[in-house]
C-alpha positions in Angstrom: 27.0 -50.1 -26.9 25.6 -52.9 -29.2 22.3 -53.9 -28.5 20.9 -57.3 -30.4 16.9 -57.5 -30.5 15.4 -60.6 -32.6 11.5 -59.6 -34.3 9.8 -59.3 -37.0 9.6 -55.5 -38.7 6.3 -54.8 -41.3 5.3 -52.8 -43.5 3.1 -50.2 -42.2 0.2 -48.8 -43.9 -1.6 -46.0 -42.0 -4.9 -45.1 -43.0 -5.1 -41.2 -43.5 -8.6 -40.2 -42.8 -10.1 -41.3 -39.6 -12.6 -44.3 -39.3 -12.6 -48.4 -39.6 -10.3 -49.3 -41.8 -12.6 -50.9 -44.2 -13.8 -47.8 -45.4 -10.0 -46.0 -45.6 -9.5 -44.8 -49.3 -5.9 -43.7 -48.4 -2.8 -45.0 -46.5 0.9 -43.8 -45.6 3.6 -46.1 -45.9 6.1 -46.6 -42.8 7.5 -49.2 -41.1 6.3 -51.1 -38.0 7.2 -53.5 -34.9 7.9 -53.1 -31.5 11.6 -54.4 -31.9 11.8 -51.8 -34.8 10.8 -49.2 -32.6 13.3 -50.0 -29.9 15.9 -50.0 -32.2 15.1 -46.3 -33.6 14.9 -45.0 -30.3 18.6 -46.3 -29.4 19.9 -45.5 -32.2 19.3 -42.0 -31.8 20.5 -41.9 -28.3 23.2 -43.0 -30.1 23.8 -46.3 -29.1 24.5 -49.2 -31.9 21.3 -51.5 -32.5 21.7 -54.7 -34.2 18.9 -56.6 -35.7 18.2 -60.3 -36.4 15.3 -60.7 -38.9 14.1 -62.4 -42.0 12.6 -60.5 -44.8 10.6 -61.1 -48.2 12.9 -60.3 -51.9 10.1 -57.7 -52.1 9.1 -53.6 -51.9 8.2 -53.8 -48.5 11.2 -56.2 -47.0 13.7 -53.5 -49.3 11.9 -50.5 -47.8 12.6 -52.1 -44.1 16.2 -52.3 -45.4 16.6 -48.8 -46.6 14.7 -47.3 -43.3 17.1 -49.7 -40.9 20.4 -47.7 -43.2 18.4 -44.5 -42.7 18.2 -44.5 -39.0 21.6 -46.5 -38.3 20.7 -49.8 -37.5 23.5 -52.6 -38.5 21.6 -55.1 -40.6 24.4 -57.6 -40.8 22.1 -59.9 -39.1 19.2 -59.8 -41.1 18.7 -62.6 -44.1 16.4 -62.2 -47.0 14.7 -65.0 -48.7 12.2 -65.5 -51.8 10.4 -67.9 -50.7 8.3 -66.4 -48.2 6.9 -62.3 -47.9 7.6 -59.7 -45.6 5.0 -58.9 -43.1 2.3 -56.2 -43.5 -0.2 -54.4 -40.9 -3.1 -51.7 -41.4 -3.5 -49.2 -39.0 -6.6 -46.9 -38.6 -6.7 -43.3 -38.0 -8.3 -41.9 -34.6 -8.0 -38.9 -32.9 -6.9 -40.3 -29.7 -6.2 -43.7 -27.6 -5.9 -47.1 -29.1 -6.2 -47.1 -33.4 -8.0 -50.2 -35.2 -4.7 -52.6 -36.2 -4.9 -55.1 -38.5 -2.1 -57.9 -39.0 -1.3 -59.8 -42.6 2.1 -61.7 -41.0 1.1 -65.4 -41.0 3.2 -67.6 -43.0 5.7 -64.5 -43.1 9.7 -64.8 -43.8 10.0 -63.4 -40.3 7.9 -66.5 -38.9 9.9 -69.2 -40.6 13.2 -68.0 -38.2 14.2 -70.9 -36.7 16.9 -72.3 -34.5 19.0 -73.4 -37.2 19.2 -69.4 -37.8 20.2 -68.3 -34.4 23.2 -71.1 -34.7 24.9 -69.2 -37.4 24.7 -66.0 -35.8 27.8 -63.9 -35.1 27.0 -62.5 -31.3 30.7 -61.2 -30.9 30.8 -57.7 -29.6 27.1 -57.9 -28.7 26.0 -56.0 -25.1 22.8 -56.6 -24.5 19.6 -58.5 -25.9 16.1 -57.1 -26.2 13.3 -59.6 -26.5 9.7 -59.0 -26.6 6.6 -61.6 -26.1 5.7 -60.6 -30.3 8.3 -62.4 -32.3 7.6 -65.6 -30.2 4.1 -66.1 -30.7 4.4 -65.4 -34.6 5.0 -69.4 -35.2 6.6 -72.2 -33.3 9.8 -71.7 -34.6 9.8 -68.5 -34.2 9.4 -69.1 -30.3 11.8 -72.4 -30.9 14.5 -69.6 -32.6 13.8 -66.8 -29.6 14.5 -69.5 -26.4 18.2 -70.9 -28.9 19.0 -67.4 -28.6 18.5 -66.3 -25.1 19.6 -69.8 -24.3 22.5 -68.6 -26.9 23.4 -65.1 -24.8 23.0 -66.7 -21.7 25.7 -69.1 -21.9 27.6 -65.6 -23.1 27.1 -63.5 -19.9 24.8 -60.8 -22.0 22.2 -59.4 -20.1 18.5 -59.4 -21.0 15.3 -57.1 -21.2 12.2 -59.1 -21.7 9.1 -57.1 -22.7 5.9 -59.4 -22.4 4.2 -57.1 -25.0 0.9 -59.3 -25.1 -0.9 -60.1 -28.6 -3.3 -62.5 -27.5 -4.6 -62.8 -31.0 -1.3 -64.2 -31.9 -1.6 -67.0 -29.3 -3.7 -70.4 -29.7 -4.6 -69.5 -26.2 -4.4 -67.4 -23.1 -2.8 -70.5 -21.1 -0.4 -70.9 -23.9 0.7 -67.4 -23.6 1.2 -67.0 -20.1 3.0 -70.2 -19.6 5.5 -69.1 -22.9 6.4 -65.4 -22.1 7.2 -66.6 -18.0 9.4 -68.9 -19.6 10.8 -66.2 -21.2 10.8 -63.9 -18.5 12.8 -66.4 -17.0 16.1 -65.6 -18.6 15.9 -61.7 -18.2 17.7 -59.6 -15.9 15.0 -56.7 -16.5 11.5 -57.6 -16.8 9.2 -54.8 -18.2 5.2 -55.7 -17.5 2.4 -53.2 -18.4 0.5 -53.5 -14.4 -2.4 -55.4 -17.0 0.0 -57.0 -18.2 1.4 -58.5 -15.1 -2.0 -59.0 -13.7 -2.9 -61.4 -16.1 0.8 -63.5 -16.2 1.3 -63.1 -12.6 -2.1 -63.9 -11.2 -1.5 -60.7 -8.6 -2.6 -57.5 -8.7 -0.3 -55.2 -7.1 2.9 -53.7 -8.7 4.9 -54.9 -5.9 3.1 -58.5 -6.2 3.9 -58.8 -9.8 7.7 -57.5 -9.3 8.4 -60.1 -6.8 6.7 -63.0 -8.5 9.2 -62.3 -11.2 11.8 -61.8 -8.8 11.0 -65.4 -7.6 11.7 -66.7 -11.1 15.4 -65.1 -11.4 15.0 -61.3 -12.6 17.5 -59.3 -10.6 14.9 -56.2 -11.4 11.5 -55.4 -12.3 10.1 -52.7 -13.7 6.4 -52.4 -13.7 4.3 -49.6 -16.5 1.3 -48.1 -14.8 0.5 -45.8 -17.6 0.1 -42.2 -16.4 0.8 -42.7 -12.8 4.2 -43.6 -13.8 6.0 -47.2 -12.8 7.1 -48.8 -10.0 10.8 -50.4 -9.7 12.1 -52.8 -7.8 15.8 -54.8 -7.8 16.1 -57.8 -5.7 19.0 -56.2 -3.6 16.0 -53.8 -2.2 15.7 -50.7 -4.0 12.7 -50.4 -5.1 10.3 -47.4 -5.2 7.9 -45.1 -8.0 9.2 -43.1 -11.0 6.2 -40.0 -11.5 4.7 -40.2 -14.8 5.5 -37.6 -17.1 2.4 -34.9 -18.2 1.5 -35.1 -21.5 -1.0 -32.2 -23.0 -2.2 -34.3 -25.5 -2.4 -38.2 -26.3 -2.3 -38.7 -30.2 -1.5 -42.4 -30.2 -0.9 -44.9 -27.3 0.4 -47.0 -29.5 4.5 -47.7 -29.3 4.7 -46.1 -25.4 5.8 -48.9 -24.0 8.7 -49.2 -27.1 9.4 -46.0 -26.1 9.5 -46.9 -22.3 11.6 -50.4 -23.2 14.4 -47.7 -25.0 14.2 -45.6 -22.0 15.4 -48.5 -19.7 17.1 -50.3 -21.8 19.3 -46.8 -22.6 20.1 -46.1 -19.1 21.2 -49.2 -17.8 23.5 -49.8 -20.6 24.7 -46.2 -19.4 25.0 -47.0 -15.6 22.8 -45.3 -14.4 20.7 -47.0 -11.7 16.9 -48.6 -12.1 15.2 -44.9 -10.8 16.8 -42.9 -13.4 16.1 -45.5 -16.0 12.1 -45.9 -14.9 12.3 -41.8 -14.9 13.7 -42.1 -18.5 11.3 -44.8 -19.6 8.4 -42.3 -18.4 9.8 -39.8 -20.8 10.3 -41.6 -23.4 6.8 -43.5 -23.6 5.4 -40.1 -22.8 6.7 -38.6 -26.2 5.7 -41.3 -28.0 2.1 -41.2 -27.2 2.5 -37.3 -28.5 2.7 -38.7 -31.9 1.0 -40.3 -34.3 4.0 -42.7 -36.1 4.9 -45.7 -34.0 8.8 -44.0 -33.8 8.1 -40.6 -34.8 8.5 -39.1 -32.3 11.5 -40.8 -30.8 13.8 -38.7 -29.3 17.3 -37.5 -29.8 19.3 -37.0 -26.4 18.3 -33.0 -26.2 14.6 -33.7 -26.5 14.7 -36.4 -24.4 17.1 -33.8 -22.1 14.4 -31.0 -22.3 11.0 -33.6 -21.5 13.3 -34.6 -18.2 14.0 -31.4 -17.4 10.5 -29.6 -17.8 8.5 -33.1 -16.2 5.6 -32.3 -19.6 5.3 -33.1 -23.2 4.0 -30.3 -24.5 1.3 -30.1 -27.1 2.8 -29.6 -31.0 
């Protein structure tokens, strides 16, 4: 199954020695962004990702190239220009829960993406469309490029997971941001809020608040992260119920769970298999990822992700 997701991929630089990052000496280079991460993960469940991107004529836009071939991800959709750079972000060291992150993406060939890109775009053969609440705060056109495109897929009868993925930082303001990724929200048929998450664009504080609030605005089905407890699903024929969370012996790194939870969902339904086995899978799957210390790292292939479902615990490395 081909599955398109729009976004901007960086350059990563993690800092080696733990700390602030003013004060790190020494950095790894990877690659970085939530779309990115999605598209790993798929790709080794064997599924075909597609991404649309723009990158700098630079190291770091060629090294997002070469790691896309490395892990299977058709680039046919991504454009290259000279005129701009490829993205960049810092990311501290720590020994567990949330590293210090630091973003150098403004002005970025990513954030120039406009509509006039999305019209040229080939979507034949295309099965699904991930979207996250990143790429559209990175510029106007950015957002202006995001809503051609689902208004693109729409009019195509493809199907759509909308991550809200909050970056308030990115946004001139919290009402800006909650009035942009509802609009958003609005052409999914799978909405996936962190429970803080939908707190703060829902107004409500109960999972089964915040599913139907989005249910209200047209998603056939809701799946709402609430971290280790697990997450709560509900489809607007009236299934609905909890998925356990999944034990993990060790946190390393929360960041990219909910990546890891979006390719666990995303994976499944594209499969067939029904909204419980795909919260169940997006438990796993964020649960791994929070094992390890590389925002895709630790992304599994089908027997790991097998073995994780079957024993119900990540265990410690």
């Amino acid at each position: 199954m081909k599955v398109l997701l729009i976004g901007e991929p960086m350059g990563l630089f993690m800092a080696e020695e733990p700390g602030p990052l003013y004060k790190a000496h020494r950095f790894i280079s990877s690659i970085a962004g939530a779309e990115y991460n999605v598209a790993v993960g798929l790709s080794r469940l064997g599924h075909t990702p597609v991404y649309c991107t723009r990158l700098g004529e630079d190291p770091i836009g060629r090294q997002i190239l070469d790691g896309m071939a490395e892990n299977h991800i058709d680039t046919g959709l991504v454009s290259r220009t000279n005129e701009q750079p490829t993205g960049l972000m810092l990311k501290g060291s720590t020994q567990e829960g949330d590293p210090e992150i630091a973003y150098y993406r403004q002005g970025s060939a990513a954030s120039k993406m406009a509509p006039r890109d999305v019209d040229r775009l080939d979507l034949s053969g295309i099965d699904w469309l991930h979207v996250t609440g990143i790429f559209p705060a990175v510029s106007d056109s950015a957002m202006s490029a995001a809503v051609r495109l689902l208004d693109r897929v729409s009019a195509l009868g493809i199907p759509v997971s909308f991550d809200p993925n909050l970056r308030p930082q990115l946004w001139p303001d919290e009402r800006t941001m909650v009035s942009a990724l509802n609009r958003l929200a609005g052409y999914a048929q799978v909405v996936l809020p962190g429970i803080g998450e939908g707190k703060l664009l829902t107004g409500h504080e109960h999972e089964r608040d915040i599913a139907a609030y989005y249910h209200s605005g047209g998603a056939p089905s809701v799946i709402v992260k609430l971290g280790g407890d697990g997450a709560y699903y509900s489809a607007n024929s009236g299934d609905s119920g909890y998925a356990p969370g999944i034990e993990v012996e060790r946190i390393v790194d929360t960041v990219g769970a909910g990546d890891g939870f979006a390719v666990g969902v995303i994976s499944a339904l594209i499969e067939g298999l029904p909204l419980s086995e795909a919260a169940r899978r997006g438990n796993a799957i964020g649960a791994i990822q929070i094992s390890h210390k590389s925002d895709n790292e630790g992304l599994p292939t089908r027997e790991e992700l097998k073995a994780v479902l079957a024993a119900g615990k990540v265990c410690a490395r």
